[in-house]
Residue, then its C-alpha position, 0 to 999 in steps of 0.5 A: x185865758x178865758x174859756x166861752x162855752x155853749x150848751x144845746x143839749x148835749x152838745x157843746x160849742x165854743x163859738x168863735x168869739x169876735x171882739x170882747x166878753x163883757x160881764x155885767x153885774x148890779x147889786x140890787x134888782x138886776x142879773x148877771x149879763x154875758x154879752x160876746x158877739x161871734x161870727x155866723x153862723x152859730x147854731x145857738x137857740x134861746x135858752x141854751x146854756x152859756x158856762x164862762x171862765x177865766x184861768x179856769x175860775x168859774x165867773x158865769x153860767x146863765x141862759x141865752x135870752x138875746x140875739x141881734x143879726x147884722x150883715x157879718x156878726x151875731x151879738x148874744x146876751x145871756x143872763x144868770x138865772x137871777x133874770x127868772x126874778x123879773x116875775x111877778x107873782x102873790x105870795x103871802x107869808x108868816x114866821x120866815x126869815x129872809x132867806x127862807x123867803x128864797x128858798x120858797x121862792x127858788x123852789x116855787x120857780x124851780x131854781x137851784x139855789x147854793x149857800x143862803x146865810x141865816x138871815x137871823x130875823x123872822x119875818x112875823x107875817x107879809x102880804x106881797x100882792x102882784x109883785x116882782x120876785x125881786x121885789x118880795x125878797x127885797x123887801x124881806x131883805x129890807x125887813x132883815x134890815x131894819x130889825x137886826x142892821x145886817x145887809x144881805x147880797x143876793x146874787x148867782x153863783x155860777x148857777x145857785x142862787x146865794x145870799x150873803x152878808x156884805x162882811x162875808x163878801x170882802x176881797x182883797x183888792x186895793x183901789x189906789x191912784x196907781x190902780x186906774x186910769x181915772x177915778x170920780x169921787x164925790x162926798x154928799x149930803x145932799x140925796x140919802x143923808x138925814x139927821x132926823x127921822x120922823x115917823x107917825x102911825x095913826x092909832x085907830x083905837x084912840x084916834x090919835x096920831x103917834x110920833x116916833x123920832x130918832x135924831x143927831x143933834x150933833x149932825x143937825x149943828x153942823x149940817x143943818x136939819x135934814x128930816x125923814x119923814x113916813x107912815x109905819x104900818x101898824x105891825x112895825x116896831x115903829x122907835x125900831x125902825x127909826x133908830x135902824x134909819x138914822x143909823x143907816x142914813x146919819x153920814x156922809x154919801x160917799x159915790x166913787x167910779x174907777x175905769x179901766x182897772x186891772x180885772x179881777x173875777x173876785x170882784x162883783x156887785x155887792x163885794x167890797x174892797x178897799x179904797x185908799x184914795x184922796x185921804x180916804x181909806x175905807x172898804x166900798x162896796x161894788x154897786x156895779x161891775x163891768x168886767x172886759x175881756x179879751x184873749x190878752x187883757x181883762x179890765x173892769x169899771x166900777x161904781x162904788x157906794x160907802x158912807x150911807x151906802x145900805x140903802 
């Protein structure tokens, strides 16, 4: 049983919905969505609040941004407060961790924000000229990375921004044959994996270009050589970097999609779980989630990333 919910000042509504709730969610640069459609007419105006949950779980509060009228329904789209991410700003920085780079930020666009994990690195200083918010806390993200190899899932939290470790972010739903209706599993090398990493800087004191590379010659027998190549900027540990690289890049893509799985609210883009499918056996992590509900069923549909995953 799910409960859908519309706040107008002090108001609040619970529509008549039409059809099913759907939550979306995506692990990189994107919001949360709420999608429902209700019957006219509907006394909602943008940016009204929109709170939904399931068996009394909290699974999204966000803001209404869309409305499309036809002859007999209304359909709204609301998005979490990830959306306000979407500006651009300039920000330049010196001796903060990712996670305080949220923080700033959240405040600055005067966001609430809940439980930010201590990213560990600090960041020694980064210029973000015109750029999304989103992109600014990724970078620093990607930073974080490349330094200390922990990835980090920046999402909402029923209306706090959150920022956690992907070993936090494990639930305890198995993906068997038994667990959808079909299932598309695909093992790669072909996109993200490489066995060398080549990076050079040109050192502007002696003229000469450095090289820095980090390689499997093990991998490059039985896969051939498959090369990385890029220019490091100059305050970058550069041997760093490309030992963070091979480690992140030197495996098998693994990509699986499932439909129509029995839903679970606990599952969103950037949680893992575990799959056991194929002679895989392994945690996933969630890419995207789509989650269906109706008054008597919840479904979801998955797309999910292991192997070379954290790029």
């Amino acid at each position: 049983m799910y409960e859908l919910v519309v706040l107008s000042g002090s108001t609040i509504y619970e529509p008549p919905v039409e059809g099913k709730v759907v939550w979306d969610t995506s692990r990189k640069n994107n919001p949360g969505k709420l999608t429902f459609n209700c019957l006219m007419p509907v006394p909602f105006e943008m940016g009204n609040a929109v709170r939904f949950k399931v068996d009394g779980a909290n699974v999204f509060y966000g803001f209404l941004f869309t409305e499309k009228l036809d002859k007999d329904r209304v359909k709204f789209t609301a998005y979490d407060q990830l959306r306000y991410l979407k500006n651009k700003d300039t920000y330049v920085y010196s001796g903060k961790r990712a996670d305080q780079v949220v923080k700033m930020i959240a405040d600055d666009f005067r966001l609430k924000t809940g439980a930010l994990a201590n990213t560990g690195y600090v960041i020694p200083s980064r210029v973000e000229d015109n750029q999304t918010l989103f992109d600014i806390i990724g970078n620093a993200l990607d930073a974080t990375l490349m330094q200390n190899r922990r990835l980090f899932v920046l999402f909402d939290d029923f209306g706090r921004i959150s920022l956690k470790e992907i070993k936090d972010m494990k639930v305890p739903v198995v993906l068997d044959d038994g667990a959808s209706e079909n299932y598309d599993l695909s093992r790669s090398i072909d996109a993200k994996t490489y066995n060398r990493i080549k990076l050079f800087r040109d050192n502007k004191n002696t003229g000469k270009r450095e090289i820095y590379i980090a390689q499997s010659t093990a991998n490059q027998n039985k896969w051939g050589l498959l090369q990385h190549y890029e220019k490091v900027e100059e305050k970058v540990n550069a041997q760093q970097k490309a030992d963070a690289l091979l480690n992140l890049h030197n495996q098998v893509e693994q990509k699986l999609s499932v439909k129509n799985v029995f839903g679970d609210v606990r599952v969103r883009a950037g949680s893992m779980v575990l799959v056991n499918l194929n002679g895989i056996q392994q945690w996933m992590l969630v890419e995207k989630a789509k989650h269906e509900f109706s008054e008597s069923e919840h479904t979801m549909d998955l797309n999910l990333a292991g192997g070379g995953y954290i790029v």
